[in-house]
Backbone as a ProteinNet text record, in pm:
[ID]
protein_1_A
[PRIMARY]
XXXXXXXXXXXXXXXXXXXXXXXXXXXXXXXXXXXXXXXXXXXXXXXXXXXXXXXXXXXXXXXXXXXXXXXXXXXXXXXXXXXXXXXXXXXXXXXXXXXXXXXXXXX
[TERTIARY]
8733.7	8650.5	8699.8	8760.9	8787	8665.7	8650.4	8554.5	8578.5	8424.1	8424.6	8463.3	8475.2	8525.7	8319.4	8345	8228.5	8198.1	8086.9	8021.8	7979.3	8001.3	7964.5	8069.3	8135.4	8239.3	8342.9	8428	8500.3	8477.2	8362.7	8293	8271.6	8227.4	8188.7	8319.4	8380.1	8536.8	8593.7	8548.5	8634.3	8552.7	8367.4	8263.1	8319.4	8364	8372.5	8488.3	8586.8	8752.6	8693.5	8587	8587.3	8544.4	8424.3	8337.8	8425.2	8485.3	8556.6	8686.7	8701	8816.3	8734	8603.4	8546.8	8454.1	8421.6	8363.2	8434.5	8581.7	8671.9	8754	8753.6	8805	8663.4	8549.4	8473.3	8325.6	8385.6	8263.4	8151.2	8172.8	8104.1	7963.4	7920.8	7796.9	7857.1	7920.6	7972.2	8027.5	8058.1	8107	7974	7832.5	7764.6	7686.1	7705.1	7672.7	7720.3	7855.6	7968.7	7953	7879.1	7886.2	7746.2	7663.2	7521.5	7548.5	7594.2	7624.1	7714.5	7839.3	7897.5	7870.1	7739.1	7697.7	7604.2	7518.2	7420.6	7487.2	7605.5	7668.5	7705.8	7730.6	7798.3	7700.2	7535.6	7416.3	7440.4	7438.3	7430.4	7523.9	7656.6	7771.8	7701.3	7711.4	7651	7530.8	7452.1	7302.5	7348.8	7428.8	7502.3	7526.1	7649.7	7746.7	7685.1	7558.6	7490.3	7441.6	7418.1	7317.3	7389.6	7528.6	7622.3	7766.9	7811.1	7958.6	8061.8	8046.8	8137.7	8187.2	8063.4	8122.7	8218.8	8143.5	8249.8	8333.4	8437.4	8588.7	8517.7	8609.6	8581.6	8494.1	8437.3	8348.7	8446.2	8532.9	8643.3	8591.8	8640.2	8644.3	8451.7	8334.2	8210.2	8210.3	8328.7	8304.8	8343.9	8465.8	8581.6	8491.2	8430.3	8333	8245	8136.7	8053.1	8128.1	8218.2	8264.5	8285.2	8435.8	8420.1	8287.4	8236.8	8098.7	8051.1	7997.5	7990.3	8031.5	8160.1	8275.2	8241.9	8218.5	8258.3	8090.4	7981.2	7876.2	7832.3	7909.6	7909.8	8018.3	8117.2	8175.2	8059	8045.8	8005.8	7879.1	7758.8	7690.5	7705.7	7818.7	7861.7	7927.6	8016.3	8079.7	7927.5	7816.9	7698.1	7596.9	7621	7537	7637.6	7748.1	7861.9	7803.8	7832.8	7819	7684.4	7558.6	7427.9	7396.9	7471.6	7453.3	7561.7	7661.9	7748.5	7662.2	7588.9	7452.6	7400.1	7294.2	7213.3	7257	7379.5	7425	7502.8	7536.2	7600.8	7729.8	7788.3	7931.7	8014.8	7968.1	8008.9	8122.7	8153.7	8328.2	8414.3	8365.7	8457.8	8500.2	8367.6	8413.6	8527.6	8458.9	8597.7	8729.3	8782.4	8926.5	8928.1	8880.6	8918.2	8962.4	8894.6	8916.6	9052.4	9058	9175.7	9295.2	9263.6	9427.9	9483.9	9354.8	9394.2	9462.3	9416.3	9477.3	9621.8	9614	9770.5	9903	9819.8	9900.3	9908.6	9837.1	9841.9	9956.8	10006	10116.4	10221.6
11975	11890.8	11901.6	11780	11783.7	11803.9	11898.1	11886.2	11765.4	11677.2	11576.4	11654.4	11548.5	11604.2	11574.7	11690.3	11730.7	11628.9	11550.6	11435.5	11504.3	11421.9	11482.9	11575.8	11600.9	11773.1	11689.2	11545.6	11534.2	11520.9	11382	11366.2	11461.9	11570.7	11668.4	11717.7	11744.3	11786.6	11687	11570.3	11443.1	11466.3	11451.6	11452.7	11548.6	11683.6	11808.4	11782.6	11755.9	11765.1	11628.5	11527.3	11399.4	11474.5	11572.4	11616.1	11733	11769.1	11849.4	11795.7	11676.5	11594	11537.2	11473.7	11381.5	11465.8	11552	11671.7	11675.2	11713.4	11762.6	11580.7	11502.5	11393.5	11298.8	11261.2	11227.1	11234.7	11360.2	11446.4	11504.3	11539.1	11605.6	11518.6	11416.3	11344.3	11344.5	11232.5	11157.9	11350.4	11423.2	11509.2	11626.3	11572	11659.1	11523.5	11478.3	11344.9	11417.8	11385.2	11388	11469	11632.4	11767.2	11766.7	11698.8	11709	11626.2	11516.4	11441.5	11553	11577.3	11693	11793.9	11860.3	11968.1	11959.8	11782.9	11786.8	11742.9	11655.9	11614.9	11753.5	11860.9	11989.1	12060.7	12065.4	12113.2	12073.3	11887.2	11836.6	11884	11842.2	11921.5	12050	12151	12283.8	12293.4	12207.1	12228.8	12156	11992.2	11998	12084.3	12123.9	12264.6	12383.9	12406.5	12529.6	12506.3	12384	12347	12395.4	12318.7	12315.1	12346.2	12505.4	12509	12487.2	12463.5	12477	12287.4	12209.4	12068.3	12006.7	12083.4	12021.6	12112.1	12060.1	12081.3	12043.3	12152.1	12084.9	12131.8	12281.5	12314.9	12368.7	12402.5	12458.1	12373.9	12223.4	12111.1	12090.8	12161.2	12169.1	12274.8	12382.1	12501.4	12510.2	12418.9	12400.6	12298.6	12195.8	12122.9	12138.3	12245.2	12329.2	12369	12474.9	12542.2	12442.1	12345.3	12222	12151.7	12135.6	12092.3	12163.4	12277.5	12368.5	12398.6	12388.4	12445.8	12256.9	12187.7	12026.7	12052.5	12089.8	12096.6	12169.6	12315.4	12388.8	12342.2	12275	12241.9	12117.7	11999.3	11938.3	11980.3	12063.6	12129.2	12171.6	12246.8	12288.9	12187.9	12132.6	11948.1	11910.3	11873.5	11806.6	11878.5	12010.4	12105.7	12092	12067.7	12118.4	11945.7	11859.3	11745.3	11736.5	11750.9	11779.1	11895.1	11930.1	12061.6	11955.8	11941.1	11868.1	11757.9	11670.6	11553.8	11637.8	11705.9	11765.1	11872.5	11939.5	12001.9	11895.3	11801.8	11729.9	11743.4	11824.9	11834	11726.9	11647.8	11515.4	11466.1	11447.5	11391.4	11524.5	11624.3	11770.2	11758.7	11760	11763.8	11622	11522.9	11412	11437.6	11473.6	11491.5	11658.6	11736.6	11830.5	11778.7	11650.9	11599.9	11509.6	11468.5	11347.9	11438.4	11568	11621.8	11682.4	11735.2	11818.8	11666.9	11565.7	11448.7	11434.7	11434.1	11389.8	11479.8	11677.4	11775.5	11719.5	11716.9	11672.7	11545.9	11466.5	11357.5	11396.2
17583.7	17499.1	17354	17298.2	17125.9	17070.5	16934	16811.8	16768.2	16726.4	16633.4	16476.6	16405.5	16252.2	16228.1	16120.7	16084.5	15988.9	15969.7	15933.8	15773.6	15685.3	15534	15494.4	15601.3	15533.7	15405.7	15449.5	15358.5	15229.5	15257.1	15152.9	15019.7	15084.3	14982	14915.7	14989.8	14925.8	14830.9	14828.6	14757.4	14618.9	14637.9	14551.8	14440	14521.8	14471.9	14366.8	14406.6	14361.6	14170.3	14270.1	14134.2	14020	14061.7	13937.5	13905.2	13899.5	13837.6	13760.6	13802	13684.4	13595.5	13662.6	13532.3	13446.7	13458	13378.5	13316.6	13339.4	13200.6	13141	13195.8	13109.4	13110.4	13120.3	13064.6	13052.1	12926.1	12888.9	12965.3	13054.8	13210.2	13198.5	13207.3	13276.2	13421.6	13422.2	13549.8	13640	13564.5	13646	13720.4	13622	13674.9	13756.6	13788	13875	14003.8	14077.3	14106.2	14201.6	14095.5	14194.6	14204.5	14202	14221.6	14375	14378.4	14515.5	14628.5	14603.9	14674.2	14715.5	14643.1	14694.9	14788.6	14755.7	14845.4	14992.9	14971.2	15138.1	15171.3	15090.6	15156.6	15247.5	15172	15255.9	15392.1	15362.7	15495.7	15623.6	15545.8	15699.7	15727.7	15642.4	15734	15768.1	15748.1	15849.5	15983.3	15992.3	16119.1	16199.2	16109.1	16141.5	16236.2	16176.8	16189.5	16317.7	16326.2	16472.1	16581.3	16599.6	16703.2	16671.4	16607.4	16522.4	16649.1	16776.5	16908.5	16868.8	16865.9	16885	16761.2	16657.2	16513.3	16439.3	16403.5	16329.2	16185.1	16081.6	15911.4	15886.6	15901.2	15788.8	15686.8	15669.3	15545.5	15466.5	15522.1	15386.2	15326.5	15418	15341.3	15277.5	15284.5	15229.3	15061.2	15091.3	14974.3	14904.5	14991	14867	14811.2	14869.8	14810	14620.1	14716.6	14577.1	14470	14485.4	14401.8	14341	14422.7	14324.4	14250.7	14268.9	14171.5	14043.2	14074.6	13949.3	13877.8	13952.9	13873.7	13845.6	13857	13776.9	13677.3	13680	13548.1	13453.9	13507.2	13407	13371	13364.7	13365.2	13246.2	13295.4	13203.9	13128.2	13076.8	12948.2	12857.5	12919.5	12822.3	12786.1	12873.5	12820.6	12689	12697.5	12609.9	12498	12512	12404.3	12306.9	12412	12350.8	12231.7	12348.3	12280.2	12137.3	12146.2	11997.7	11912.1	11961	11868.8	11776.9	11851.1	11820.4	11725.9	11745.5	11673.4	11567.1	11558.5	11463.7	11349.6	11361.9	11278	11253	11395.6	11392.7	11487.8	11473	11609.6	11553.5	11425.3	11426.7	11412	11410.1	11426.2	11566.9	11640.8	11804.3	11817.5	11791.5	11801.6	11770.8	11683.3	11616.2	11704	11734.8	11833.3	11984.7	12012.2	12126.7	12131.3	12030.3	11968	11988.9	11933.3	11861.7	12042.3	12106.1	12263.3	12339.8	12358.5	12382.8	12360.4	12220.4	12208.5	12189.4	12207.1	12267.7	12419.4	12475.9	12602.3	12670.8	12541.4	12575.3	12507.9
[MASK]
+++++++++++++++++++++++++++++++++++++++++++++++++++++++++++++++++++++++++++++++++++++++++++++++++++++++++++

């Protein structure tokens, strides 16, 4: 008897891998989006998982997306807090030209 591929497992791995790029390239909203979705398809595969681990293949990829989400939601939370103090401290074109200059080290 083949294992089915575990339902939600990729998903989460993809969710996982997005919020952790768009956290760090745009300004972690979308990245704490991203891993808020990934972590929750990750619940889902392993409560599957958990039911019946003999019939399904791919909990790695709910395991690996777990983590990814994670890492793409703390990042994510800290870009957003960084952003938010930046607002309210009155350092918002400091943070800009810090963001400008890592950019164009970056090319």
């Amino acid at each position: 008897m083949e294992k089915q591929k575990l339902p939600h497992a990729k998903s989460s791995l993809i969710f996982g891998i997005v919020s952790i790029v768009t956290a760090c390239c745009c300004f972690g909203l979308p990245g704490l989006i991203f891993g808020i979705i990934g972590l929750n398809n990750s619940k889902k595969a392993m409560k599957i998982y958990n039911e019946d681990p003999s019939q399904f293949d791919g909990s790695g990829n709910a395991n690996t997306g777990k983590i990814t989400s994670i890492i793409g939601i703390v990042l994510g939370v800290i870009f957003v807090l960084q952003i938010i103090y930046a607002l309210f401290s009155g350092s918002w074109e400091e943070q800009m030209e810090m963001y400008k200059e890592l950019i164009e080290q970056a090319q």
